[in-house]
C-alpha positions in Angstrom: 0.0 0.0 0.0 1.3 3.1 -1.2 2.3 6.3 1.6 -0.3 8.2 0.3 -3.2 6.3 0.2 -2.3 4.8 4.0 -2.5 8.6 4.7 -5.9 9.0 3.6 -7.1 6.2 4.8 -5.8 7.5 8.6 -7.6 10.9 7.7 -10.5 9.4 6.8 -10.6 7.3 10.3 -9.9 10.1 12.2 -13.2 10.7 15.0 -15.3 13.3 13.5 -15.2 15.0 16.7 -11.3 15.8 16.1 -11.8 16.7 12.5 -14.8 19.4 13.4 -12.6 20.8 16.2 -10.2 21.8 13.8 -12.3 23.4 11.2 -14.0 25.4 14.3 -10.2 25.9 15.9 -9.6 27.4 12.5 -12.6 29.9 12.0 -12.1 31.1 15.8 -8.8 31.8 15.0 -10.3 34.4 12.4 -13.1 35.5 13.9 -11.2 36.6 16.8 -8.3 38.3 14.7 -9.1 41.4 15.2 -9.4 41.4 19.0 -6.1 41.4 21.5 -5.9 39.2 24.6 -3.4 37.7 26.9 -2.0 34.1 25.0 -2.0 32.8 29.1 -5.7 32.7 28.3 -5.7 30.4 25.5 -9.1 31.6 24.2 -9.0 30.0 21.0 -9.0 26.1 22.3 -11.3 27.1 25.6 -13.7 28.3 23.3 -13.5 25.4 20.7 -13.5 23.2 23.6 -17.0 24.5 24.8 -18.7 24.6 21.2 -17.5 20.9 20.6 -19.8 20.5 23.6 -23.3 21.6 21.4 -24.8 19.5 19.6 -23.3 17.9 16.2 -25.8 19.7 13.9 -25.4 23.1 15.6 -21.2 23.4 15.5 -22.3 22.1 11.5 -24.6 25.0 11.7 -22.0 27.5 13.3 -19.2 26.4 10.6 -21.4 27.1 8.0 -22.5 30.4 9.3 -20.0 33.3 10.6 -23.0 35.0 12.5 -24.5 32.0 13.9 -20.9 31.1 15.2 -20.4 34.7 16.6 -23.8 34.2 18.4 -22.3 31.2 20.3 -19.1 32.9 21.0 -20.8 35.8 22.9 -22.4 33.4 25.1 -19.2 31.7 25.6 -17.1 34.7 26.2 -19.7 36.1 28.8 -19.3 33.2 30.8 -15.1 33.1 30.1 -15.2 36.9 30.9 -16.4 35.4 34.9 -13.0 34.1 35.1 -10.9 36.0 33.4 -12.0 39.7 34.2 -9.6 40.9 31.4 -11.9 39.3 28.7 -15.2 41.5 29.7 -14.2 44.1 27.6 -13.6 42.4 24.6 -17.1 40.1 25.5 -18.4 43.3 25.3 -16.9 44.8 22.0 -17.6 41.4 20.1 -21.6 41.6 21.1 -22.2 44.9 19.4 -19.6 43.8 16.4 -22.4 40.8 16.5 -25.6 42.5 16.2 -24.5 44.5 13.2 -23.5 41.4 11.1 -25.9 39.2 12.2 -28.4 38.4 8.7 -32.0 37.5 9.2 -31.5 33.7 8.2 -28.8 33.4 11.3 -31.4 35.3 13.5 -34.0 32.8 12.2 -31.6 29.8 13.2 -31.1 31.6 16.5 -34.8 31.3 17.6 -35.7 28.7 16.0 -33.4 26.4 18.3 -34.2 28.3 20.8 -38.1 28.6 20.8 -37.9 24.2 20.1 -36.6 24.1 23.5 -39.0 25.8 25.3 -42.0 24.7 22.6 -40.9 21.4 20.7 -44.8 21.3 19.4 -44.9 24.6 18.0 -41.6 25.6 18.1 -42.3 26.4 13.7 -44.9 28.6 14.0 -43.8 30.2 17.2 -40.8 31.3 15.1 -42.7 32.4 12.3 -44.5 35.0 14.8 -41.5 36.2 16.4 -39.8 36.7 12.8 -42.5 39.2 12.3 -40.2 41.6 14.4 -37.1 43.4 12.6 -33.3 41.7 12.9 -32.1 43.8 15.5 -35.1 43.3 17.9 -35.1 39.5 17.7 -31.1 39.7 19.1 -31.8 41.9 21.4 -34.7 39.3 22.3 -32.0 36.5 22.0 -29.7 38.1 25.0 -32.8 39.4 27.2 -32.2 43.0 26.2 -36.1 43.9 25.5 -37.8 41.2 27.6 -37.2 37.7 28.5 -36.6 35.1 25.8 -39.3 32.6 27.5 -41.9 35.7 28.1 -42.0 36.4 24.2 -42.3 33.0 23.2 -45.4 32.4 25.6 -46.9 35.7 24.6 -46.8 34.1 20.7 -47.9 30.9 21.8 -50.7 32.4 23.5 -51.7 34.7 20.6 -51.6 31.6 18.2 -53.9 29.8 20.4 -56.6 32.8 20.4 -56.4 33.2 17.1 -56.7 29.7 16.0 -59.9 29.2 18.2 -60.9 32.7 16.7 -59.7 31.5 13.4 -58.1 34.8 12.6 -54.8 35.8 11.4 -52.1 35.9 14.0 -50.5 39.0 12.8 -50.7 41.7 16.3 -47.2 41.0 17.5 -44.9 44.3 18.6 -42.1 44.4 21.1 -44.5 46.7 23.2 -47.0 43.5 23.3 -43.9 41.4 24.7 -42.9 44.0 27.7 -46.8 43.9 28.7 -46.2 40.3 28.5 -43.6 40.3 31.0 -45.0 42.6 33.3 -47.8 39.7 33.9 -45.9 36.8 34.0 -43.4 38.9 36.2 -43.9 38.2 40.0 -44.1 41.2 42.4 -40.5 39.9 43.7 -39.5 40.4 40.1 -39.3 36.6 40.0 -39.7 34.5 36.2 -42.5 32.4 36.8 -42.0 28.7 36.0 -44.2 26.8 34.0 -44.3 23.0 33.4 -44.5 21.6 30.0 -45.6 17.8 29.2 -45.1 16.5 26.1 -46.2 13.2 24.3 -43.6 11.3 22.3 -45.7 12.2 19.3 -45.4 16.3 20.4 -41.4 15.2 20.4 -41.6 13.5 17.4 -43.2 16.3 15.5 -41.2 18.4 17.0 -37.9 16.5 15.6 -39.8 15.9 11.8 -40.2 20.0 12.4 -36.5 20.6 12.4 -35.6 18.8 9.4 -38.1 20.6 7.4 -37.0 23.9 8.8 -33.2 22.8 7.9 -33.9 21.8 4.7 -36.4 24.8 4.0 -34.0 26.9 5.1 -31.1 25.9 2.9 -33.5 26.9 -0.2 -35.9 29.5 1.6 -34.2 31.4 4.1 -36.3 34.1 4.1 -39.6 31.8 4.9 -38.4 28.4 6.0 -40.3 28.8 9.5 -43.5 29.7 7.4 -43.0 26.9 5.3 -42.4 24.3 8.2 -45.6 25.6 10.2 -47.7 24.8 7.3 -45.8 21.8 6.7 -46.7 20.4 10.4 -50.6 20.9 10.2 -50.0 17.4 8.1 -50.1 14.3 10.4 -47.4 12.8 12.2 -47.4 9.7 9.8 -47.8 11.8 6.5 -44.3 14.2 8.1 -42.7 10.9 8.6 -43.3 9.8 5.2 -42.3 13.2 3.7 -39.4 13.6 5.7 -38.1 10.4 4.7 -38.4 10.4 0.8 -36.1 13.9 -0.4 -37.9 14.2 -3.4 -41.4 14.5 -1.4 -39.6 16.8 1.2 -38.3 18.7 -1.7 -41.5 18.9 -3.4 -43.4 19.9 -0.2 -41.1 22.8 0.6 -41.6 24.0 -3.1 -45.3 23.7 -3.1 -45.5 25.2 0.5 -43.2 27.9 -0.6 -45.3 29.0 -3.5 -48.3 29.0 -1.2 -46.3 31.3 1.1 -45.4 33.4 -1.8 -48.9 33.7 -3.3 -50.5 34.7 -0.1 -48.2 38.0 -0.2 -48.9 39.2 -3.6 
């Protein structure tokens, strides 16, 4: 066996873990160029170190995406910046840089994942509502800067619950709806109320046929792929699971759902 082909073979053995670590070691590296900090700190590894901990489709996501990488690198400097006191300014700094380069489709990625884990069932439409709101207000919403994350997405649940049993379009949603929002579900101690969810293993299930039409929408449809997965899930569980499965049904769903989407705006 020839040198070169035993190489290959290694790389292509190597864990997929090791081989992702260095493609996110790498865009780190640049993303962090332009900022100064003490080498002691090792930033670089500590932070690729904590996104290898996420889940294998989000560090995909975040290597395909500059601004949905950022978005985890805030988090993770934040929480850095606790130990290291010399990072808070540069924590800082790299937030704003953020918001300005962040593009609607990251921002739709953003709450998307976020709204499945506090709504698996709805978590679609949910993000569909909330996209109603401009770029800037949706980060801001993100990092708890105009209301709490949580508060927003039961004000849209709630909304899409009245106006389903009202069967009217859910289209009254405004940042000054979420802060009134808050101000209810706020305690007098200033206290987040807790709620308990239950969900079904066919709510979970839905929930996980939900995000592979939203990632496949979205790779075609950015600008509507929550749209296009809300109207995807009024289907039943077994007609998602046969859709999802077969590309060229998926594919022809999202395409059929899209022009729907398009047609109801003209």
């Amino acid at each position: 066996m020839s040198k070169v082909i035993e190489y290959r073979m290694r790389q292509v053995a190597r864990p997929t873990k090791e081989v992702l670590g260095e493609h996110l070691y790498h865009k780190i590296s640049q993303v962090l160029s332009q900022h100064k900090f003490s080498p002691d700190v090792q930033l670089e590894g500590r932070l690729t170190g904590m996104m290898l901990e996420l889940p294998a489709g989000t560090v995909t996501a975040m290597l395909a995406s500059e601004g949905i990488l950022r978005s985890y690198i805030c988090q993770a400097l934040e929480a850095l910046a606790q130990m290291f006191p010399e990072l808070k300014s540069i924590a800082t700094a790299f937030r704003e840089q953020t918001k300005l380069s962040m593009t609607p489709e990251d921002v739709g990625f953003l709450i998307y994942t976020s709204v499945a884990k506090l709504e698996p069932n709805m978590a679609a439409k949910i993000t569909g509502m909330l996209l109603e709101l401009d770029t800037a207000t949706l980060w801001d919403l993100l990092n708890g800067e105009v209301t709490s994350f949580p508060a927003a997405v039961a004000k849209a649940k709630r909304t899409l619950v009245e106006c389903s049993a009202q069967q009217q379009p859910s289209n009254s949603f405004s940042v000054s709806s979420l802060r009134r929002e808050e101000e209810v579900e706020t305690g007098c101690d200033g206290s987040q109320a807790n709620s308990r969810h239950d969900y079904s293993s066919a709510d979970i299930l839905r929930a996980e046929l939900g995000t592979k039409i939203y990632n496949e929408a979205l790779a075609v449809h950015p600008e509507c792929a929550a749209n296009i997965a809300g109207m995807l899930l009024e289907l039943s569980i077994s007609s998602l699971t046969d859709i999802v499965n077969n590309k060229e049904k998926l594919s022809s769903a999202i395409d059929k759902s899209y022009q729907a989407w398009h047609e109801s705006r003209s």
